[in-house]
GUSEKE-245305 format. One record per atom (N, C-alpha, C): residue in three letters; atom name; y, z, x. Coordinates in steps of 0.001 Angstrom, whole numbers, plus 500000, padded with zeros to 6 digits. Layout:
<sites>
+------+------+--------+--------+--------+
: code : site :     c2 :     c3 :     c1 :
+------+------+--------+--------+--------+
:  Ala :   CA :      Y :      Z :      X :
...
+------+------+--------+--------+--------+
</sites>
This chain:
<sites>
+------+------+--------+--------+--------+
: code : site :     c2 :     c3 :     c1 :
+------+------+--------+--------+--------+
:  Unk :    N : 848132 : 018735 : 569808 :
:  Unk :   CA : 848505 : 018795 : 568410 :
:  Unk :    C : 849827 : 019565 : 568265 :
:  Unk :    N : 850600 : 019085 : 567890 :
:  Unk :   CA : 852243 : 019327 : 567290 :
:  Unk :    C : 852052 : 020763 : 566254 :
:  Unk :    N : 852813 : 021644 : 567010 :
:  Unk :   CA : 852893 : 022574 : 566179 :
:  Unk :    C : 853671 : 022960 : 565475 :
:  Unk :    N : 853571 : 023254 : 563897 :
:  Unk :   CA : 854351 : 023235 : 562565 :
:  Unk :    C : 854672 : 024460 : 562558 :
:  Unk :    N : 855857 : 024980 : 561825 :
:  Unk :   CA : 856206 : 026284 : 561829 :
:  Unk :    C : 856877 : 026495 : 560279 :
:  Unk :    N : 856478 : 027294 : 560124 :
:  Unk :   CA : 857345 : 028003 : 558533 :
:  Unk :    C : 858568 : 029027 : 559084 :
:  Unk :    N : 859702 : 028590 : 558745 :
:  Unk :   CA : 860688 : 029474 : 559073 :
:  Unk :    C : 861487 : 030204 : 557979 :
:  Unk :    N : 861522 : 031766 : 558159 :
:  Unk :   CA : 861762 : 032623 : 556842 :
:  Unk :    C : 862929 : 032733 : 557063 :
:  Unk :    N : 863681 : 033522 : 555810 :
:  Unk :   CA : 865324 : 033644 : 555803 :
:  Unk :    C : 865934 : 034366 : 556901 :
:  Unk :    N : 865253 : 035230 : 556977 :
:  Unk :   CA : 865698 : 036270 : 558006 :
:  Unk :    C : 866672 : 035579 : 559478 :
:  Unk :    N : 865646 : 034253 : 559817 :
:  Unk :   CA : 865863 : 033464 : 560371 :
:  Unk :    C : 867631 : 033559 : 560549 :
:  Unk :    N : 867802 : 032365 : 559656 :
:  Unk :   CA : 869319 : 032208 : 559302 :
:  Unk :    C : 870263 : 033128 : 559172 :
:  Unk :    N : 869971 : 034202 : 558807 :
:  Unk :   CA : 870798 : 035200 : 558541 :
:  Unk :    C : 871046 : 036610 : 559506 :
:  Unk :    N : 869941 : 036415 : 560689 :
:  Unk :   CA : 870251 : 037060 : 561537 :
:  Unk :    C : 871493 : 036364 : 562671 :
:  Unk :    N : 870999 : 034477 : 562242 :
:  Unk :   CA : 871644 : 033816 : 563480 :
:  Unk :    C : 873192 : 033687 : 563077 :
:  Unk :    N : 873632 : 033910 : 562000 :
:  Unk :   CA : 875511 : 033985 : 561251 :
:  Unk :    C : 875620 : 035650 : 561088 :
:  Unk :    N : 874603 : 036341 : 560974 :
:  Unk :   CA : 875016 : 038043 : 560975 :
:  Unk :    C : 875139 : 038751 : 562254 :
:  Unk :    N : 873977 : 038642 : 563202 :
:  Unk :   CA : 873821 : 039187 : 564026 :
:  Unk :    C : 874690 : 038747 : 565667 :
:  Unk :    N : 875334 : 039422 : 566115 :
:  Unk :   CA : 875651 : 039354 : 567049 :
:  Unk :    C : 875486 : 040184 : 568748 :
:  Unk :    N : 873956 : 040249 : 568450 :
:  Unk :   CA : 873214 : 041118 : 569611 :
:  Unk :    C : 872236 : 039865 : 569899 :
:  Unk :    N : 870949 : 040588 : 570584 :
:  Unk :   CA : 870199 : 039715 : 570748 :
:  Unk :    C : 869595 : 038571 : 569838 :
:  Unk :    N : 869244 : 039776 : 568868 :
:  Unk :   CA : 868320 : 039300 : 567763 :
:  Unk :    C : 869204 : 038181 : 567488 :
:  Unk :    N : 870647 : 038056 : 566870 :
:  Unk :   CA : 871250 : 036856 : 566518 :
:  Unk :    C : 870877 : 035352 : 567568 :
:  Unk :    N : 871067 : 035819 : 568540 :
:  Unk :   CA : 871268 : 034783 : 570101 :
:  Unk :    C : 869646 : 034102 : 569747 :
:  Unk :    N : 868851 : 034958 : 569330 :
:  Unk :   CA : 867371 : 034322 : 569569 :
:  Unk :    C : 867208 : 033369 : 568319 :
:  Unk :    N : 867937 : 034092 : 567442 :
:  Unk :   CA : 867783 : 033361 : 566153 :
:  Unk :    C : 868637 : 031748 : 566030 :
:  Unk :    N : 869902 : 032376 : 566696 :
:  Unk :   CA : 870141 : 030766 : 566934 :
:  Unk :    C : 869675 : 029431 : 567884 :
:  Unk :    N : 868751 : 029896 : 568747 :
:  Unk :   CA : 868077 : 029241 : 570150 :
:  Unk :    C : 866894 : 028525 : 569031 :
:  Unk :    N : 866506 : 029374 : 568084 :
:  Unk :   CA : 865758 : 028667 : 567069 :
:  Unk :    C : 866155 : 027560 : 566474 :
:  Unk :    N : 867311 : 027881 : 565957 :
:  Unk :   CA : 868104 : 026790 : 565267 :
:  Unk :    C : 868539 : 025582 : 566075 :
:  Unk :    N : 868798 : 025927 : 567294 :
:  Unk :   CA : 869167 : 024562 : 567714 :
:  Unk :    C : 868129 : 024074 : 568582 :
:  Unk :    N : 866512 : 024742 : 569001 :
:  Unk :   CA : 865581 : 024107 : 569041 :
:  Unk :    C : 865384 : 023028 : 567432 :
:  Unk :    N : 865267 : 023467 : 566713 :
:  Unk :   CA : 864992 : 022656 : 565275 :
:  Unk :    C : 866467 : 021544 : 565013 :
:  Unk :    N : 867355 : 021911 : 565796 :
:  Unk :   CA : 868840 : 020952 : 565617 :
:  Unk :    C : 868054 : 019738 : 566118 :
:  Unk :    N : 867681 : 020127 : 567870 :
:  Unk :   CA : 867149 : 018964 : 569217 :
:  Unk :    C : 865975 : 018660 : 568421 :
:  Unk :    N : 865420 : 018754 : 567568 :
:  Unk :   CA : 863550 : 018126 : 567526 :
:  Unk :    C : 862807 : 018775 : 568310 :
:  Unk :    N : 862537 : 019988 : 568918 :
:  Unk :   CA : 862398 : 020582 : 569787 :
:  Unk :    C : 860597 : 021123 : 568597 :
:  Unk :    N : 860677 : 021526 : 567870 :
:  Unk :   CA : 860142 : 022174 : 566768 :
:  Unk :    C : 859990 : 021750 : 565491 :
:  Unk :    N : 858556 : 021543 : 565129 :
:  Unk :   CA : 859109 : 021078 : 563429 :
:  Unk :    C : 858799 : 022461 : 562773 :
:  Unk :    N : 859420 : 022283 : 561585 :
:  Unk :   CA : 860146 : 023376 : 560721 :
:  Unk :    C : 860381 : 022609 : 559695 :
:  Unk :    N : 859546 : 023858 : 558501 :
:  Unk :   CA : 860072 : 023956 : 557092 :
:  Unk :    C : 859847 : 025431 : 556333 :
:  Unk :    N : 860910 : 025491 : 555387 :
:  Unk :   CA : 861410 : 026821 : 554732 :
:  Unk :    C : 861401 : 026357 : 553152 :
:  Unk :    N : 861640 : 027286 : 552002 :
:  Unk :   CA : 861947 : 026867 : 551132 :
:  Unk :    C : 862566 : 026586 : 550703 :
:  Unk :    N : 862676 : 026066 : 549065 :
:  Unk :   CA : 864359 : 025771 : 548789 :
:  Unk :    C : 864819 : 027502 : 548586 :
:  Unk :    N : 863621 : 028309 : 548128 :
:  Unk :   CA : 864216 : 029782 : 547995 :
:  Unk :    C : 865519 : 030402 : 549102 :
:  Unk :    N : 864816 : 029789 : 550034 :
:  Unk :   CA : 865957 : 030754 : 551193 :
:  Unk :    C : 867023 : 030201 : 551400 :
:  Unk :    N : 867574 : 029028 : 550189 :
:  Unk :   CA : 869155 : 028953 : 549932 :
:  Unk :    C : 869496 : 030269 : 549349 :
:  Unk :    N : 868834 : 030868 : 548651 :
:  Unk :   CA : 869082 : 032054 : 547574 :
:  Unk :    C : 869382 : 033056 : 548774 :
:  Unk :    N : 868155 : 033046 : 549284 :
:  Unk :   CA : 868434 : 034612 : 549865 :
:  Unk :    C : 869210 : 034321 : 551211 :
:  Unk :    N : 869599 : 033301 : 551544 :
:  Unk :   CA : 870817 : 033327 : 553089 :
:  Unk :    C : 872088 : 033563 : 552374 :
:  Unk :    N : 872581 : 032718 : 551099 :
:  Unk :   CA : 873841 : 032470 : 550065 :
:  Unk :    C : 874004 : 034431 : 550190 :
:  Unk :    N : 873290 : 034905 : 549435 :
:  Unk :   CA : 873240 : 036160 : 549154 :
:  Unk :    C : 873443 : 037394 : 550057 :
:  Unk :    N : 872457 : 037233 : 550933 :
:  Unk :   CA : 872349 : 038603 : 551976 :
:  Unk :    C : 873769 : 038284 : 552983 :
:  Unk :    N : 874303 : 037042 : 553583 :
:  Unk :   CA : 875843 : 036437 : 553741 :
:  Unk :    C : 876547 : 037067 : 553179 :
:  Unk :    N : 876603 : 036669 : 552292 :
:  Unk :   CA : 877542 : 037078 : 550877 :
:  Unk :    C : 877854 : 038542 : 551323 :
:  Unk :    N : 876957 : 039534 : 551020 :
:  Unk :   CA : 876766 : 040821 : 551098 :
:  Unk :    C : 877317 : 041470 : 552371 :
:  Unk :    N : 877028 : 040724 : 553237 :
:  Unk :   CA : 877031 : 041572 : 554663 :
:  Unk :    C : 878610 : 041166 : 555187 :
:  Unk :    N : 879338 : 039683 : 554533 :
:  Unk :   CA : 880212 : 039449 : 555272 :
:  Unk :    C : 880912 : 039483 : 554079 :
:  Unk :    N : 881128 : 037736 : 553249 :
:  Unk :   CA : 882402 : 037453 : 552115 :
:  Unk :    C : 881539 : 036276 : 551694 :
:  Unk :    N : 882132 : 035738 : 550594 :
:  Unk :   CA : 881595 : 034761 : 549710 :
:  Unk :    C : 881819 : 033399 : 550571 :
:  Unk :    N : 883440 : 033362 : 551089 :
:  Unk :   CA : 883628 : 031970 : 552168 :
:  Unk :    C : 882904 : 031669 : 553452 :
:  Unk :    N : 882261 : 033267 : 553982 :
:  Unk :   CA : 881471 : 033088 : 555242 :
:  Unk :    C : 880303 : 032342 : 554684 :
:  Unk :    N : 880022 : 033064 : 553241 :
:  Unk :   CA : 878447 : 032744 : 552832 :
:  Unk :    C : 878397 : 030881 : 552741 :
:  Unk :    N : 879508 : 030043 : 551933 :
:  Unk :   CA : 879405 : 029347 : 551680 :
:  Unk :    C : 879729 : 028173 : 553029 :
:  Unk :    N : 880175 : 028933 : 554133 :
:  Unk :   CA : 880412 : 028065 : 555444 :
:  Unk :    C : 878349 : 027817 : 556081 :
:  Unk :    N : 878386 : 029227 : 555712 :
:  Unk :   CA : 876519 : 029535 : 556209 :
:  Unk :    C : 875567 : 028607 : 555721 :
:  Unk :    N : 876112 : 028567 : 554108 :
:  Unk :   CA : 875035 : 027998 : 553207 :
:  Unk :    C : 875286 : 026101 : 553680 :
:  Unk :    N : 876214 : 025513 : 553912 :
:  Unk :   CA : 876303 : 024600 : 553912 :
:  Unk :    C : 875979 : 024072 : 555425 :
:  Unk :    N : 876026 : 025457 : 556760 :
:  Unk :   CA : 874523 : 024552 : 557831 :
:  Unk :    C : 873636 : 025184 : 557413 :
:  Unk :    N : 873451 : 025553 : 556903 :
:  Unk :   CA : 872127 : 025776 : 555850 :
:  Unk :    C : 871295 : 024569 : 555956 :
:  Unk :    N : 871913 : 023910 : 554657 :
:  Unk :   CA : 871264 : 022897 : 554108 :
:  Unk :    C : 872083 : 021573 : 555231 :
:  Unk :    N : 872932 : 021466 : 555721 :
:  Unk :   CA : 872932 : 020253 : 556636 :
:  Unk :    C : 872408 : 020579 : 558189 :
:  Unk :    N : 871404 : 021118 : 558091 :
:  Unk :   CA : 870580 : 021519 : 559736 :
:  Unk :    C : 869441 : 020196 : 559672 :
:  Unk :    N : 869733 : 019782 : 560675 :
:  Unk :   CA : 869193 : 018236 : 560708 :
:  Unk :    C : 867701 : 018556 : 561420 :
:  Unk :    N : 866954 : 017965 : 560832 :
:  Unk :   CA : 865576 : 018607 : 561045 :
:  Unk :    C : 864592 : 019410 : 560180 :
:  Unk :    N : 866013 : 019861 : 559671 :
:  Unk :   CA : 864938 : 020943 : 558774 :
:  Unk :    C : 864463 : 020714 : 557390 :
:  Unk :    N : 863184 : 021216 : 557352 :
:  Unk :   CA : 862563 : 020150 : 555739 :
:  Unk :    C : 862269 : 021362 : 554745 :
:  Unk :    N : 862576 : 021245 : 554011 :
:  Unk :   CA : 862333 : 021590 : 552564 :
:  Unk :    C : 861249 : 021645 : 551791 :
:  Unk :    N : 860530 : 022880 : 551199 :
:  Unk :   CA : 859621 : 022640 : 550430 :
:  Unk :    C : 860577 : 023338 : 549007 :
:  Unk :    N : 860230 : 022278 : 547730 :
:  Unk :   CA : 860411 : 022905 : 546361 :
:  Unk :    C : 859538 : 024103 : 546212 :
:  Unk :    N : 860229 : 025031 : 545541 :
:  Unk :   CA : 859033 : 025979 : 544742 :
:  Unk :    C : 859045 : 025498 : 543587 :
:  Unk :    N : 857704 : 025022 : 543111 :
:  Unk :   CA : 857550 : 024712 : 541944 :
:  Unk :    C : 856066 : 025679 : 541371 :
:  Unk :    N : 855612 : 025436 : 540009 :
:  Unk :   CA : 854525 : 026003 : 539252 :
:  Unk :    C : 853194 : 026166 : 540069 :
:  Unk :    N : 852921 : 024591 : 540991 :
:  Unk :   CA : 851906 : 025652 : 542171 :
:  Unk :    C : 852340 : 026547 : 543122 :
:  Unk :    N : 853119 : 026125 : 543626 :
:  Unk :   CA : 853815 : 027462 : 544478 :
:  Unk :    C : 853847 : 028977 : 543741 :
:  Unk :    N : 854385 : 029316 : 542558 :
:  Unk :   CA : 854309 : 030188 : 541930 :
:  Unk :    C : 852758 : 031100 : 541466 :
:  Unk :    N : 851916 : 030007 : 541087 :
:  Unk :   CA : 850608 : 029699 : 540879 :
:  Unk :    C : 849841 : 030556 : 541764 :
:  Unk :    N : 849985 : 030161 : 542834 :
:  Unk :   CA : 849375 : 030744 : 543989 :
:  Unk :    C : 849784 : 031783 : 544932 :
:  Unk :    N : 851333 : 032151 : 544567 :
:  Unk :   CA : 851898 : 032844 : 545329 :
:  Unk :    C : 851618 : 034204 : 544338 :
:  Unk :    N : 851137 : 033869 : 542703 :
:  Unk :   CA : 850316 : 035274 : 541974 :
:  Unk :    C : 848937 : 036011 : 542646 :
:  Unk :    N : 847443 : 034700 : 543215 :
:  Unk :   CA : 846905 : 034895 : 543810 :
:  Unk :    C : 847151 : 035731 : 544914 :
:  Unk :    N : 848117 : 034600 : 546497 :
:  Unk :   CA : 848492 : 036369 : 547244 :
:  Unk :    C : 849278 : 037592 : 546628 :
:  Unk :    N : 849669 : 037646 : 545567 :
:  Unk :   CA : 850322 : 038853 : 545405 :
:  Unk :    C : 848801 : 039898 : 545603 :
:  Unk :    N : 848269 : 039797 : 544576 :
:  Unk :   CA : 847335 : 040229 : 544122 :
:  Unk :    C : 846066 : 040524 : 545741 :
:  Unk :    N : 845729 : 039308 : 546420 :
:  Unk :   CA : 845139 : 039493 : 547913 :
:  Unk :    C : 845424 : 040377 : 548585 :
:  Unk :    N : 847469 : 040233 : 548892 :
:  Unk :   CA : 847976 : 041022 : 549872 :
:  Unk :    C : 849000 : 041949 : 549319 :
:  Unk :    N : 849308 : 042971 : 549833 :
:  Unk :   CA : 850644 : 043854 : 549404 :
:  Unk :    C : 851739 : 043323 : 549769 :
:  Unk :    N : 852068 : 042662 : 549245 :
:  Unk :   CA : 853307 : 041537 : 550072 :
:  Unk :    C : 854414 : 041436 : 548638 :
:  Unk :    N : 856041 : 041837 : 549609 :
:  Unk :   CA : 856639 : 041419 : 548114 :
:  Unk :    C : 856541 : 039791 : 547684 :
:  Unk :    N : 857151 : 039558 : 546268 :
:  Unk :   CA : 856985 : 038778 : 545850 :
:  Unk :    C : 857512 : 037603 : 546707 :
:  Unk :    N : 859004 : 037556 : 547230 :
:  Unk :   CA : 859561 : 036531 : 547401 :
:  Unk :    C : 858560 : 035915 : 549051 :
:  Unk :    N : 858155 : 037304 : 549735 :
:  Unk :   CA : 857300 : 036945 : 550500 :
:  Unk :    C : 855735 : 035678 : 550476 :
:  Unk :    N : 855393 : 036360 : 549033 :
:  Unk :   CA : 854013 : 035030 : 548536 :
:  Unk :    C : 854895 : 034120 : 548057 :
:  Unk :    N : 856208 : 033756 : 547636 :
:  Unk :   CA : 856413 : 032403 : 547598 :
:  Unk :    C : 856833 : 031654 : 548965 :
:  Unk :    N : 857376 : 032266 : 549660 :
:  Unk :   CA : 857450 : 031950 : 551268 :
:  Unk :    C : 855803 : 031507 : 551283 :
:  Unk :    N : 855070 : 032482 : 551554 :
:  Unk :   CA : 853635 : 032148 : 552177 :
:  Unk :    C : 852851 : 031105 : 551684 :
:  Unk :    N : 853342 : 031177 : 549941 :
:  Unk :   CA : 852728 : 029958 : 549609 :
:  Unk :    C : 853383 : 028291 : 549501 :
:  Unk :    N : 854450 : 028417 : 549757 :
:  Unk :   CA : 854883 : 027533 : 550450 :
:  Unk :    C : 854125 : 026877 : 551640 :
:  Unk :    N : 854289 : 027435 : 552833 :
:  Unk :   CA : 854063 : 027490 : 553633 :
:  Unk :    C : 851978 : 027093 : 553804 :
:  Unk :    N : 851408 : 028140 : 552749 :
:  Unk :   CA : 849979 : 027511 : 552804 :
:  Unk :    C : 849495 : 026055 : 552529 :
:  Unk :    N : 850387 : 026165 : 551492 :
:  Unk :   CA : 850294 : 024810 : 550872 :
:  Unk :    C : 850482 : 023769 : 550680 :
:  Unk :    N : 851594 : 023690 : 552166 :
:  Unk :   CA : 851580 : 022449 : 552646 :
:  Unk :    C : 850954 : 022273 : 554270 :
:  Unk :    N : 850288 : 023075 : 554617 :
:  Unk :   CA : 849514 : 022941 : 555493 :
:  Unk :    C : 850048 : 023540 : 556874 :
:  Unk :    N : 850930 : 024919 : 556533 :
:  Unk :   CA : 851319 : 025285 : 557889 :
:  Unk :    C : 851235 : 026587 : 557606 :
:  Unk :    N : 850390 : 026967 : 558855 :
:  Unk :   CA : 850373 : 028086 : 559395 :
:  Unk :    C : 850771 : 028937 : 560474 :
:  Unk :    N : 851609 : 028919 : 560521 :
:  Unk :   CA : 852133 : 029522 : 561675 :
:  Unk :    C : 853980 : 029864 : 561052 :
:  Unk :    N : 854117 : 030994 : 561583 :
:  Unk :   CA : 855330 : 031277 : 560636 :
:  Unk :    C : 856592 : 032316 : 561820 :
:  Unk :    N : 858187 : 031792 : 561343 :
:  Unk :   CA : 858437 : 032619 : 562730 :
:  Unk :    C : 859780 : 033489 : 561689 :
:  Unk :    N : 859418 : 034560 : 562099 :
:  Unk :   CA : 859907 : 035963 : 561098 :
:  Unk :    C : 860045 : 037159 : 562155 :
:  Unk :    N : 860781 : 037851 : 561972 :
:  Unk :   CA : 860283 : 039475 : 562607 :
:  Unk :    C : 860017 : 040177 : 561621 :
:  Unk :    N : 859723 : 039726 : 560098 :
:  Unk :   CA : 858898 : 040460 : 558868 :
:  Unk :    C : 857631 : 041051 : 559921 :
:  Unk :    N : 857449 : 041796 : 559502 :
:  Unk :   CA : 855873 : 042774 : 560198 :
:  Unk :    C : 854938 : 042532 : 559301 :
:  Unk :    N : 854891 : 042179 : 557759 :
:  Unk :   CA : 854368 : 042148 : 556352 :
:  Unk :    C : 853609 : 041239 : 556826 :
:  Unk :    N : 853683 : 040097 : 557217 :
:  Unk :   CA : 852527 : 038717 : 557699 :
:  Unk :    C : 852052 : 038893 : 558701 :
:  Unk :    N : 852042 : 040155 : 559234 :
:  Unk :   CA : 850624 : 040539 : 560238 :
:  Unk :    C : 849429 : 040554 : 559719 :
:  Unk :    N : 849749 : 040945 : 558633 :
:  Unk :   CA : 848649 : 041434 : 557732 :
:  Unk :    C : 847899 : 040413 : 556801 :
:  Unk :    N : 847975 : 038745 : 556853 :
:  Unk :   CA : 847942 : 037852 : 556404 :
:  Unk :    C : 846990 : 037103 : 557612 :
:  Unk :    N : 846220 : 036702 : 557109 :
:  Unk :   CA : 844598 : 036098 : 557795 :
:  Unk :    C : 844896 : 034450 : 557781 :
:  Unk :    N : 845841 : 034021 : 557229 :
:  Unk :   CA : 845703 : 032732 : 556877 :
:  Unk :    C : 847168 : 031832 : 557908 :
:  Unk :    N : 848014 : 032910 : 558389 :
:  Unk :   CA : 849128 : 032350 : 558626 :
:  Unk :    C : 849187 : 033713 : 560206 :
:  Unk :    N : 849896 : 032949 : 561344 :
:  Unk :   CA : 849925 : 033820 : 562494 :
:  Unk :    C : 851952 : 033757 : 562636 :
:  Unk :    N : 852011 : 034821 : 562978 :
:  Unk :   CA : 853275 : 035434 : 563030 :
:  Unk :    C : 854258 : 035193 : 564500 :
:  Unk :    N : 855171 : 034179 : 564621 :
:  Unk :   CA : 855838 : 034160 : 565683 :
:  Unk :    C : 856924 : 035156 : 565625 :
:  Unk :    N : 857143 : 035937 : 566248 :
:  Unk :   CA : 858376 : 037058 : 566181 :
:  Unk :    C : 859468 : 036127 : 566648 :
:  Unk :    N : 860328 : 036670 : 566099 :
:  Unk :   CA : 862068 : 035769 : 566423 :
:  Unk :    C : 862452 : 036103 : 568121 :
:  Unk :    N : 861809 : 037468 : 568477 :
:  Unk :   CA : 861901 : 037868 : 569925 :
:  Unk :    C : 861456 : 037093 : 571037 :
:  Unk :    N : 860600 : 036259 : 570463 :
:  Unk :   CA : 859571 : 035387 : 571108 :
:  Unk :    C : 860363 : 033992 : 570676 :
:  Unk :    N : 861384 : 033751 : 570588 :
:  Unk :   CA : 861799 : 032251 : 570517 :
:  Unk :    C : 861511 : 031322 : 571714 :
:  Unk :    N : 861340 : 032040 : 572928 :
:  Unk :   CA : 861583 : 031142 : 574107 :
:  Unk :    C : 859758 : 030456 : 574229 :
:  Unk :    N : 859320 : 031392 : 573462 :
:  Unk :   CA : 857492 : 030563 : 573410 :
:  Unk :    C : 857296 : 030054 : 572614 :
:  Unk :    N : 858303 : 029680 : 571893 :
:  Unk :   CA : 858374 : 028267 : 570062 :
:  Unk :    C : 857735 : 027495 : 570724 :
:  Unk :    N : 858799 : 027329 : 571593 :
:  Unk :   CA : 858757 : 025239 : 571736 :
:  Unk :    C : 858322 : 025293 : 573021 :
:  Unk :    N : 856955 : 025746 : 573065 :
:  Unk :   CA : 856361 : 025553 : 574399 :
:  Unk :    C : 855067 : 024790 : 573808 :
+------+------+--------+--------+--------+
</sites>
């Protein structure tokens, strides 16, 4: 059985910010999900927060070079947040101590039927419903 993965912002934004390990692993991600190597989906949210935390850490032109393999990373699928997403992402608030943008990630991610999620967030350890791939651990994705 093909294993599905939820991939959080952090993702992206370590692999255009970071230039240590953590970046290198983050991009081995990305171009596992470039090759088909991995299926993968994120929200439309984490246009917001890659555009942004980019933005912040570098310039508005890096952000908008970022944002645009962003959204043209071939492979990678999209969930809308819409009113169930929101819906339910009140439920985990309320379940787990998790910030917000986190239960719309998670409920994303529940609710279309994937569990398994690859973050170095520590916050979804603590989540019974979804198991935590660390970004450190890229080389055991796509095994």
């Amino acid at each position: 059985m093909e294993k599905i993965f939820y991939l959080d912002s952090n993702v992206f934004i370590f692999a255009y910010s970071d230039d240590k390990e953590l970046g290198k692993d983050c991009r081995k991600i990305l171009d596992m999900i470039f090759n088909g190597k991995i299926r993968v989906f994120t929200s439309t949210l984490t246009f917001d927060e890659v555009y942004y935390k980019i933005k912040k850490l570098k310039d508005k032109e890096t952000a908008l070079i970022v944002i645009n393999s962003f959204l043209n990373l071939k492979n990678l699928n999209f969930i809308s947040v819409d009113f169930n997403i929101l819906n339910y992402s009140y439920t985990l608030l309320k379940k787990y101590n998790i910030n917000p943008r986190d239960s719309i990630h998670l409920s994303c991610a529940l609710l279309n039927d994937v569990h398994n999620i690859i973050t170095n967030d520590k916050d979804f350890d603590k989540i019974i419903e979804i198991k935590r791939f660390d970004i450190k651990d890229a080389h055991k994705i796509g095994v």
